[in-house]
RODOBA-283280 format. One record per residue (C-alpha): chain; residue number from 0; residue in one letter; x, y, z. Coordinates in Angstrom, 2 decimals. Layout:
N
+--------+-----+---------+---------+---------+---------+
| cadena | num | residuo |      c1 |      c2 |      c3 |
+--------+-----+---------+---------+---------+---------+
|      A | NUM |       a |       X |       Y |       Z |
...
+--------+-----+---------+---------+---------+---------+
END
This chain:
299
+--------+-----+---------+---------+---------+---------+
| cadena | num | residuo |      c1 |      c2 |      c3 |
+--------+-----+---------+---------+---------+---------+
|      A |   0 |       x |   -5.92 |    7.84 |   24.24 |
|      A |   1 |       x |   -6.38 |    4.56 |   25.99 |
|      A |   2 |       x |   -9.23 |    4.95 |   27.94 |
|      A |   3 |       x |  -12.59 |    4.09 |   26.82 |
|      A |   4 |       x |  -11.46 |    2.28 |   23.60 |
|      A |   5 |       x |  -13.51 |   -0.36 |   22.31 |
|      A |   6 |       x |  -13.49 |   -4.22 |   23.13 |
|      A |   7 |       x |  -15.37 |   -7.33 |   22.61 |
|      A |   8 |       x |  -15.32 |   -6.96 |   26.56 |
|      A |   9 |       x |  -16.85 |   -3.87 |   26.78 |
|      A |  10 |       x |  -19.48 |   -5.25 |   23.98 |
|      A |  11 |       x |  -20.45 |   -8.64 |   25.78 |
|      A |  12 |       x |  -21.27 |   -6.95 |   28.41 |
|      A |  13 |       x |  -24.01 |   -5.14 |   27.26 |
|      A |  14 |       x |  -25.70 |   -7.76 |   25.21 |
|      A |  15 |       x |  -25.33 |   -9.77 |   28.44 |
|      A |  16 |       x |  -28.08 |   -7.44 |   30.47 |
|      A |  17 |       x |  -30.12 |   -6.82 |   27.20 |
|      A |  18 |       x |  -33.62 |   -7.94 |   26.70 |
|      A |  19 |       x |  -33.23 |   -7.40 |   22.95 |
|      A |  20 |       x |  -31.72 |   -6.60 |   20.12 |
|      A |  21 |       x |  -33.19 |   -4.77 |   17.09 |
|      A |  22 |       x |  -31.43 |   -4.64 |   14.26 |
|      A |  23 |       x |  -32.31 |   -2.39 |   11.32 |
|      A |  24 |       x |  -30.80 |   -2.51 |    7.35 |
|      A |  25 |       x |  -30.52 |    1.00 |    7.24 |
|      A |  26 |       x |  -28.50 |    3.95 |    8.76 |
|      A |  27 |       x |  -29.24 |    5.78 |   12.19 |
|      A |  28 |       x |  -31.36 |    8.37 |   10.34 |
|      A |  29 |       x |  -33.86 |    5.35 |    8.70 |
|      A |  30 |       x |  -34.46 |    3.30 |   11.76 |
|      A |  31 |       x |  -38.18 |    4.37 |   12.27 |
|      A |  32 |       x |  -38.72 |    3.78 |    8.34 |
|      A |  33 |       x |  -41.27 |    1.40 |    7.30 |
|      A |  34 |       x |  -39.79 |    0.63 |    4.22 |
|      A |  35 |       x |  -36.29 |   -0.77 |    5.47 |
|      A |  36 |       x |  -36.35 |   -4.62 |    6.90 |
|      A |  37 |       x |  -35.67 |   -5.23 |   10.96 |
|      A |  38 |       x |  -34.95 |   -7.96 |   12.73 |
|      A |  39 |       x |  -35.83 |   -8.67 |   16.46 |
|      A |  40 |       x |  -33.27 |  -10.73 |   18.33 |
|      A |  41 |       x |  -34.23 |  -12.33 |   21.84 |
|      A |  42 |       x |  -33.34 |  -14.92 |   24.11 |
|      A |  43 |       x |  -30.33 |  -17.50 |   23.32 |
|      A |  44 |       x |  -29.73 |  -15.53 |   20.18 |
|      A |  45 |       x |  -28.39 |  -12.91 |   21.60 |
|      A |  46 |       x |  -25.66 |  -14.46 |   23.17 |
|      A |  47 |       x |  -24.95 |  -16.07 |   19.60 |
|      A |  48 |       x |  -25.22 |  -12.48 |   18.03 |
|      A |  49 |       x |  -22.54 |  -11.24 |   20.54 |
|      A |  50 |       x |  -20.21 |  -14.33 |   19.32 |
|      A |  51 |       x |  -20.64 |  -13.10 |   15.63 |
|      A |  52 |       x |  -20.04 |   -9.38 |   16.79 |
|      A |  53 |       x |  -16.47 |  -10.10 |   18.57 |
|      A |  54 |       x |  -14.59 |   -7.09 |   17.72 |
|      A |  55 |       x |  -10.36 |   -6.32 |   17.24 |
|      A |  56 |       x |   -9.83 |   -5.28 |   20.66 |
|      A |  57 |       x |   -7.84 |   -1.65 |   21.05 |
|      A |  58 |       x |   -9.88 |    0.05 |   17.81 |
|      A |  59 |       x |   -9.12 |    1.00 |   14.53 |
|      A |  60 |       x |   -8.26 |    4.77 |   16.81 |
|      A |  61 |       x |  -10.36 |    6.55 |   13.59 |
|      A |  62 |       x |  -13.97 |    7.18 |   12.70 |
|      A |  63 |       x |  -15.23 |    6.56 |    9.37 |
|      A |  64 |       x |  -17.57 |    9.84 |    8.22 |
|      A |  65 |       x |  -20.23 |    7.61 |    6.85 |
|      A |  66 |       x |  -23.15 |    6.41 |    9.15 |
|      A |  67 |       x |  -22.96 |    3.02 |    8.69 |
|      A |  68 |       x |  -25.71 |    0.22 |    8.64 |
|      A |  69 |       x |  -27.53 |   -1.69 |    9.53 |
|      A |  70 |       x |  -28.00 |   -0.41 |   12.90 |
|      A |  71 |       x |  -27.71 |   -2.26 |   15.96 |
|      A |  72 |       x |  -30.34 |   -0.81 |   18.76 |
|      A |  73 |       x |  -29.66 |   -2.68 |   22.33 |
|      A |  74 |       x |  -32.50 |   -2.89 |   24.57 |
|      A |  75 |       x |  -32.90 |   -3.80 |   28.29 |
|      A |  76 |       x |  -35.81 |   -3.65 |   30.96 |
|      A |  77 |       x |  -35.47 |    0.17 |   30.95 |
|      A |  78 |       x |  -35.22 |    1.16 |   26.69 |
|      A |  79 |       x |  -32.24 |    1.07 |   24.78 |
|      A |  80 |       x |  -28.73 |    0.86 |   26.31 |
|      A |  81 |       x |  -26.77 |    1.53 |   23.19 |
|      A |  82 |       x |  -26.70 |    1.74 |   19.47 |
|      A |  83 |       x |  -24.00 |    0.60 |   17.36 |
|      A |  84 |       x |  -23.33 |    0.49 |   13.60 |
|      A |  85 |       x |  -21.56 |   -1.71 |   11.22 |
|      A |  86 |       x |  -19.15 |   -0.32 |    8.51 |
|      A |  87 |       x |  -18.53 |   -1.44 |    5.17 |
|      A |  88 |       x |  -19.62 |   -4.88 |    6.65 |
|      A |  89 |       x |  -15.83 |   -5.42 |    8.53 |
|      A |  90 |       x |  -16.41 |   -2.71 |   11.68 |
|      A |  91 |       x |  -17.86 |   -1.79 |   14.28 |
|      A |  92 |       x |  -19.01 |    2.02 |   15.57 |
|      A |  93 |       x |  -20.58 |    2.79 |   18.85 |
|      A |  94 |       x |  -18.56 |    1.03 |   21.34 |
|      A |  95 |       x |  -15.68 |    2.85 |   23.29 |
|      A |  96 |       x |  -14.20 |    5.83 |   21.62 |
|      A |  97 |       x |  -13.39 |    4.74 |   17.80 |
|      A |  98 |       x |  -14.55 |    2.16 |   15.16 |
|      A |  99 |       x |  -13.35 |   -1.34 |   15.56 |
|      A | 100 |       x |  -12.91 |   -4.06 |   13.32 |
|      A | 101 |       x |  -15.15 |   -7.19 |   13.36 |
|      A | 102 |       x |  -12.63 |  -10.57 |   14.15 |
|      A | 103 |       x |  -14.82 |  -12.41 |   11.29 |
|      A | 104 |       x |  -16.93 |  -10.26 |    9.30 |
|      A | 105 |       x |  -18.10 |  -12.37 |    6.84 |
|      A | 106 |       x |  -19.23 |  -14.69 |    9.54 |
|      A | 107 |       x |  -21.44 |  -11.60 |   10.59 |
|      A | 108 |       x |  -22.66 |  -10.85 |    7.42 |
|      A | 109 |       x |  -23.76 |  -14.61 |    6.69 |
|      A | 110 |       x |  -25.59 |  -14.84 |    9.92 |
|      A | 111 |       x |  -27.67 |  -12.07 |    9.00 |
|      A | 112 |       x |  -28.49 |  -13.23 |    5.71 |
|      A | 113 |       x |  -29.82 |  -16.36 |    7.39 |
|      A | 114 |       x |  -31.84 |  -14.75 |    9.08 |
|      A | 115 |       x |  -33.64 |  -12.78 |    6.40 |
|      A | 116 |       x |  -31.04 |   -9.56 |    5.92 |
|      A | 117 |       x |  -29.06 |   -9.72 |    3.25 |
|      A | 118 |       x |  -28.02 |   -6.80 |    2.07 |
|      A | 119 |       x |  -24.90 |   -6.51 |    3.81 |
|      A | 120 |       x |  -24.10 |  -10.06 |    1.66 |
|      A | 121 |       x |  -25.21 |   -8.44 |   -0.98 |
|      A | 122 |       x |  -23.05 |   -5.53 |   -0.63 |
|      A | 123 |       x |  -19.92 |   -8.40 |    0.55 |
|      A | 124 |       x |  -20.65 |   -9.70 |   -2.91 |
|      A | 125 |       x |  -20.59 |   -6.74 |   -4.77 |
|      A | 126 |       x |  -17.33 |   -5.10 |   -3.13 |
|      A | 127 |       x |  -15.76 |   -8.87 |   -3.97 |
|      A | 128 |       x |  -16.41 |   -8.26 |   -7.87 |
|      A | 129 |       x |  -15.10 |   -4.28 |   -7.64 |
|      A | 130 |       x |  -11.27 |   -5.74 |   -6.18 |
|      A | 131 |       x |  -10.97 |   -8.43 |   -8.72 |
|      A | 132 |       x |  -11.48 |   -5.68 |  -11.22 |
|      A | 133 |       x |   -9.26 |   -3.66 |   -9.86 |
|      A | 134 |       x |   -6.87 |   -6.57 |   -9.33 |
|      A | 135 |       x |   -7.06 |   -7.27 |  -12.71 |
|      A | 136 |       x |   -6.62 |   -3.61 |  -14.15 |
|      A | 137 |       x |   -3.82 |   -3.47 |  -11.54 |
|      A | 138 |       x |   -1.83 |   -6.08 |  -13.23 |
|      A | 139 |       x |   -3.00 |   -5.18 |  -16.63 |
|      A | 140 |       x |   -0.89 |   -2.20 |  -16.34 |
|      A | 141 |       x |    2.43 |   -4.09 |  -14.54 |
|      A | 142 |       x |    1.96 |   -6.24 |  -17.72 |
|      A | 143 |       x |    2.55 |   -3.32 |  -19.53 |
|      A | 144 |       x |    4.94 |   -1.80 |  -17.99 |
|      A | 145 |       x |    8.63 |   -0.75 |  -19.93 |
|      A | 146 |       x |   10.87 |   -3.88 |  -20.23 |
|      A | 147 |       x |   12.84 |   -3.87 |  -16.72 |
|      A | 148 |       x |   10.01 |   -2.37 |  -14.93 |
|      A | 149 |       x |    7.96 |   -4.59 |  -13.85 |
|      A | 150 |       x |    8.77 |   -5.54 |  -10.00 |
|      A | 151 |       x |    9.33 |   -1.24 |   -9.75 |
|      A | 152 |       x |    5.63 |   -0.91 |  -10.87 |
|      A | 153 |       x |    4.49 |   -3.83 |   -8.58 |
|      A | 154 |       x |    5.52 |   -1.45 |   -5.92 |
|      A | 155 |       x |    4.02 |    1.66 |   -7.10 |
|      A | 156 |       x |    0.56 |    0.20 |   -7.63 |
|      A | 157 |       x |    0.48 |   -1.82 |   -4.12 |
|      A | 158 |       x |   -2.99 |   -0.89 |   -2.69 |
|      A | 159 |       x |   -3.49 |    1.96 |    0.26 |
|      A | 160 |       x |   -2.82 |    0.50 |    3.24 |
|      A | 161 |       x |   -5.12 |    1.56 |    6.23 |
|      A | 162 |       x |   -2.22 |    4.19 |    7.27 |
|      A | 163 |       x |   -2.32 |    6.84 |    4.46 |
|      A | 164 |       x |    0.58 |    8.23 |    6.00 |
|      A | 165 |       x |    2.73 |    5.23 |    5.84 |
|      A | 166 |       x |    1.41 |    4.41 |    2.21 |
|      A | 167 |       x |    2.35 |    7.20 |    1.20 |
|      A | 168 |       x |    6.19 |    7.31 |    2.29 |
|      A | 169 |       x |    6.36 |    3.79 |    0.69 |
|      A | 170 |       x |    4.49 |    4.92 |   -2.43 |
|      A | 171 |       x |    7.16 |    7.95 |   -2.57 |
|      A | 172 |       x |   10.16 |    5.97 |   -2.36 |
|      A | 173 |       x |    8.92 |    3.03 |   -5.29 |
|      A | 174 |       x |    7.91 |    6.33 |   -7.46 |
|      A | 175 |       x |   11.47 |    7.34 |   -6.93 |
|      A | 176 |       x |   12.86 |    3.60 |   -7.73 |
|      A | 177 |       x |   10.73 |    3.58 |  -10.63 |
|      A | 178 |       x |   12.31 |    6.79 |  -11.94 |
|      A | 179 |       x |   15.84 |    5.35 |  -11.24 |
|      A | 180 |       x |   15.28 |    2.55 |  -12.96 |
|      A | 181 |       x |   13.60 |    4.17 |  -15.79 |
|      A | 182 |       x |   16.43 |    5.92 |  -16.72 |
|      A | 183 |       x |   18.79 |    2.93 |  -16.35 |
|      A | 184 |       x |   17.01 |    0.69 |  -18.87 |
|      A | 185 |       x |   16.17 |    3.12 |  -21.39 |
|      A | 186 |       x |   18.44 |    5.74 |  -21.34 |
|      A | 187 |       x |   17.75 |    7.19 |  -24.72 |
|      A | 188 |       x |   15.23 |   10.01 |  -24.31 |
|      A | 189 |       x |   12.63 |    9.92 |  -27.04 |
|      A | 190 |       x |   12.41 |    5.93 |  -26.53 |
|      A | 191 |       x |   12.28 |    6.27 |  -22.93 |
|      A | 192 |       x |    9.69 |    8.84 |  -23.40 |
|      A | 193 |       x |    7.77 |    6.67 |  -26.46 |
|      A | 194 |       x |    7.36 |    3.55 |  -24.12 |
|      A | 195 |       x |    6.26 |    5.70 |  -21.16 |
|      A | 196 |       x |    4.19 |    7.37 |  -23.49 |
|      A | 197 |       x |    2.45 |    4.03 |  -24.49 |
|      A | 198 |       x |    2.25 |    2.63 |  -20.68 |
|      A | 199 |       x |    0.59 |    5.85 |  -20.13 |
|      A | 200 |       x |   -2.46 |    5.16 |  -22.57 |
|      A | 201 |       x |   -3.04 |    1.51 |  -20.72 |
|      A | 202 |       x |   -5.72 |    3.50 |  -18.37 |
|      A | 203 |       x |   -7.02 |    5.51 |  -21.29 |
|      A | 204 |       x |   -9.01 |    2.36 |  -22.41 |
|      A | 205 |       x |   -9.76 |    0.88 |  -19.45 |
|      A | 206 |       x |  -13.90 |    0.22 |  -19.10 |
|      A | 207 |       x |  -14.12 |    1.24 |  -15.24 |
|      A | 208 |       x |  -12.84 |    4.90 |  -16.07 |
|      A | 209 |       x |  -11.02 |    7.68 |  -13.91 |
|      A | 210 |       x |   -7.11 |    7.99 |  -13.34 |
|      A | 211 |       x |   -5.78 |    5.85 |  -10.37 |
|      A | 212 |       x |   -2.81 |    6.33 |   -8.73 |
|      A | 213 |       x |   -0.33 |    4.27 |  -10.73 |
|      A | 214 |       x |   -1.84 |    5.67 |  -13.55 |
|      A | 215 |       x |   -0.97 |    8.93 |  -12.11 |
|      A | 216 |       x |    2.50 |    7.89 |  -11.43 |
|      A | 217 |       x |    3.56 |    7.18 |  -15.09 |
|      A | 218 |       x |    2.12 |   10.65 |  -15.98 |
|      A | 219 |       x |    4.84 |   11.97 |  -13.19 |
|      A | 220 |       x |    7.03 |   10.30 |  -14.94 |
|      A | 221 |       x |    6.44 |   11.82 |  -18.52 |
|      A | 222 |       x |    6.40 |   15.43 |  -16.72 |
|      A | 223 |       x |    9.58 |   14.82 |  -15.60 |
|      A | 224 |       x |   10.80 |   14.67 |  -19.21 |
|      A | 225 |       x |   11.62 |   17.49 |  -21.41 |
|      A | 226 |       x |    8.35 |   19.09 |  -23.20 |
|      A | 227 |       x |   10.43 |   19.56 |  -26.56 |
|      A | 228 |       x |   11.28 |   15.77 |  -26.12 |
|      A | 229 |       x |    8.00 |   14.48 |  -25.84 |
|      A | 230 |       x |    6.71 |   16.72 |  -28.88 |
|      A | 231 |       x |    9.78 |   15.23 |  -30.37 |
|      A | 232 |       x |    8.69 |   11.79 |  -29.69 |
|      A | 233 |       x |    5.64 |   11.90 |  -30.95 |
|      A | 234 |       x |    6.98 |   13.69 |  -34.29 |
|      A | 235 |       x |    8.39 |   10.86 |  -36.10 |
|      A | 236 |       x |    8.24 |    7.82 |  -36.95 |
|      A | 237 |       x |    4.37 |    7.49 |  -36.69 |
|      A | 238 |       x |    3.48 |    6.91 |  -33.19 |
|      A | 239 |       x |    1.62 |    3.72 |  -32.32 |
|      A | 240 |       x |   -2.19 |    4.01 |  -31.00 |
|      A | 241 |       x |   -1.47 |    3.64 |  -27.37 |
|      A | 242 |       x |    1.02 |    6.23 |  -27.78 |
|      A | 243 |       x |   -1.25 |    8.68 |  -28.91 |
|      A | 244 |       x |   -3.71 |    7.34 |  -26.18 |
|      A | 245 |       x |   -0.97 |    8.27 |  -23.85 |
|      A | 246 |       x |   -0.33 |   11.70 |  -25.12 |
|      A | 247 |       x |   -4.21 |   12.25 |  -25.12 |
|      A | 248 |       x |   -3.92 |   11.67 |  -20.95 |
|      A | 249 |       x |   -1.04 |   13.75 |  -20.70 |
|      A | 250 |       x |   -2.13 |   17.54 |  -22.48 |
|      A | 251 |       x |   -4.87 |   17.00 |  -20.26 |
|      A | 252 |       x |   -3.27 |   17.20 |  -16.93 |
|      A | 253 |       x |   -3.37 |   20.38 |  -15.17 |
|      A | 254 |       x |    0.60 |   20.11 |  -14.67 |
|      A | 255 |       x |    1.09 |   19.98 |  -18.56 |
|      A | 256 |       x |   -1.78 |   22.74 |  -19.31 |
|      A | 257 |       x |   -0.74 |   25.12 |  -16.47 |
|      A | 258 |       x |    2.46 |   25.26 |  -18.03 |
|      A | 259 |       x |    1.78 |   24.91 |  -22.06 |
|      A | 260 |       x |   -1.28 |   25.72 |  -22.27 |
|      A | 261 |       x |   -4.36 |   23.51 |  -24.29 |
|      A | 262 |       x |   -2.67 |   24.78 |  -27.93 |
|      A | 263 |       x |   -0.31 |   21.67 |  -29.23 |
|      A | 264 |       x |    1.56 |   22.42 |  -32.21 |
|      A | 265 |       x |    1.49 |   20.78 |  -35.60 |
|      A | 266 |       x |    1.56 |   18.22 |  -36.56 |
|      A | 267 |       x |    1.19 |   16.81 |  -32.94 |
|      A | 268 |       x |   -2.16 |   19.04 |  -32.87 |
|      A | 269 |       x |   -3.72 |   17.04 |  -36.35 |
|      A | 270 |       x |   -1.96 |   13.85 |  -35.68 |
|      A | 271 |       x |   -3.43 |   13.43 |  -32.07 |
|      A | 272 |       x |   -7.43 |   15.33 |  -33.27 |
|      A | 273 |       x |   -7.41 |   12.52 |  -36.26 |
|      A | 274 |       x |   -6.86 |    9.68 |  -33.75 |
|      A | 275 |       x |   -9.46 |   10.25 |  -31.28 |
|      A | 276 |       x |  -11.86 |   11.67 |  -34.27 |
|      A | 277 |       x |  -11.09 |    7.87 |  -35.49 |
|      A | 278 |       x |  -11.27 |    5.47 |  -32.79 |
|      A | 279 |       x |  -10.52 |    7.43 |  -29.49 |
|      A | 280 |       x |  -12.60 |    6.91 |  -26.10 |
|      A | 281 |       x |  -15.93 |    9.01 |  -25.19 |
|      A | 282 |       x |  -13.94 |   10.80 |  -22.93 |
|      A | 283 |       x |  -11.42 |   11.32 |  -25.58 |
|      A | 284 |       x |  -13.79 |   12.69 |  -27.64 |
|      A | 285 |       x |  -15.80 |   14.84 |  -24.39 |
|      A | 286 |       x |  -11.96 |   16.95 |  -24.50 |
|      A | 287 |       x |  -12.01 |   17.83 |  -27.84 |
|      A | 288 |       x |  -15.20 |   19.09 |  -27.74 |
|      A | 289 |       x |  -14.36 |   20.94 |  -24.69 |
|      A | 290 |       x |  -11.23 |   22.68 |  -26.42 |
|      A | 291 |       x |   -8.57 |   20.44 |  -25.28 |
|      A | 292 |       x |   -5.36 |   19.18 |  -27.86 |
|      A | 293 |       x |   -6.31 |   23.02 |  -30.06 |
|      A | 294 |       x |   -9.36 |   21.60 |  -31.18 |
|      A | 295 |       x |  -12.20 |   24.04 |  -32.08 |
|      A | 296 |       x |  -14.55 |   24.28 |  -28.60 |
|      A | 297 |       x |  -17.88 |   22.74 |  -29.70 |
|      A | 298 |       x |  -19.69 |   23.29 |  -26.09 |
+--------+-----+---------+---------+---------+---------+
END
């Protein structure tokens, strides 16, 4: 649809006939609350607020599900005229028929804080230090990618895009580079499998926790590999720590249990308990005592 979408327009406008604006550092539901900070805005300033709210024109054509804050309440001579919401400090909800995205967001955020509301700074600040983190994990695990691999895994952990759809074609096709490749530079099974088995473990250790989806992508690529092989692999010689971090991820994926089952056999089974009994990860530990790898089921 094209009618009725938002613009900076369509948003100057309104402030244009308002009286006032109230603005409150909470959601839609906590606008009458006491407890959460407002700000009045009047005269000249509101003309400067609409500068600072300039939106993308055309929309984002999606909604976010969360309510959004802090809540913008436009007032004129007759009570409010509208009420819009910010989003994750970079949009815009309540003008035209989807969100929109602020043209400077961080010029928004900084002119509340001057005047007394800083929590969407605050959150700014705090989203800033979660994507260098995951920057830094992110390249953590190219680094260890397979020799060869590198530029393939680049392209497998690029971030989501804001069309899922599209990500995901392109996320298909570098998973299905990545498995090319694989099998071009190490075309011997068991060290093929050995060195995925080891890239694997990278996210076992990782401080922040949880599986993303590069992570999930080398796992794809050790159940496209034979289960004998991989048992095989981690036979003999002794396999490294990260390589039993690795095979500690991979018995726990519903793909490898669905189809084996939590039983490993020996001495994969003692080899694998004794590592994680000796220096594996809480959650490591969390498995065994929930049954996984054959251990004995403690809760």
């Amino acid at each position: 649809m094209t009618e009725d979408v938002p613009t900076t327009a369509q948003l100057q406008d309104t402030l244009s006939r308002a009286t006032r604006v109230v603005i409150v550092e909470g959601s839609p539901d906590e606008v009458d609350s006491i407890d959460v900070a407002q700000l009045v805005v009047t005269g000249d300033e509101i003309a400067d607020l609409a500068r600072h709210l300039a939106i993308v024109d055309g929309g984002t054509g999606d909604r976010c599900r969360c309510n959004g804050w802090p809540t913008i309440m436009v007032h004129g001579p007759d009570g409010e005229t509208a009420r819009w919401t910010l989003h994750h400090q970079i949009g815009l909800r309540g003008i035209g028929n989807c969100d929109a995205d602020l043209r400077d967001g961080p010029a928004l955020t900084e002119w509340l804080a001057r005047r007394g509301m800083t929590g969407s700074r605050e959150v700014q600040e705090g989203l800033a230090e979660e994507e260098a983190e995951a920057e830094q994990r992110r390249m953590r695990w190219i680094q260890a990618a397979p020799a060869g691999l590198a530029d393939a895994a680049a392209d497998v952990s690029r971030p989501p895009g804001r069309d899922d759809e599209v990500w995901s074609r392109q996320l298909d096709d570098a998973e299905d580079r990545l498995t090319a490749l694989i099998q071009q530079h190490h075309p011997d099974a068991i060290e093929r499998i050995r060195a995925l088995l080891a890239w694997a473990g990278i996210g076992a250790r990782e401080l922040s926790g949880g599986s993303t989806w590069y992570d999930i992508a080398t796992l794809r690529q050790l159940h496209n590999e034979s289960p004998d092989l991989i048992l095989d692999a981690l036979a003999a010689p002794s396999p490294k720590p990260a390589q039993l971090d690795g095979a500690s991820e991979l018995f726990c994926t519903l793909e490898w249990t669905d189809a084996h089952g939590r039983q490993l056999p020996e001495p994969q089974r003692s080899m694998l308990i004794g590592h994680i009994q000796a220096d594996g990860t809480d959650t490591m530990r969390r498995r065994l005592s929930w049954g996984c790898y054959g251990a004995e089921r403690t809760v």
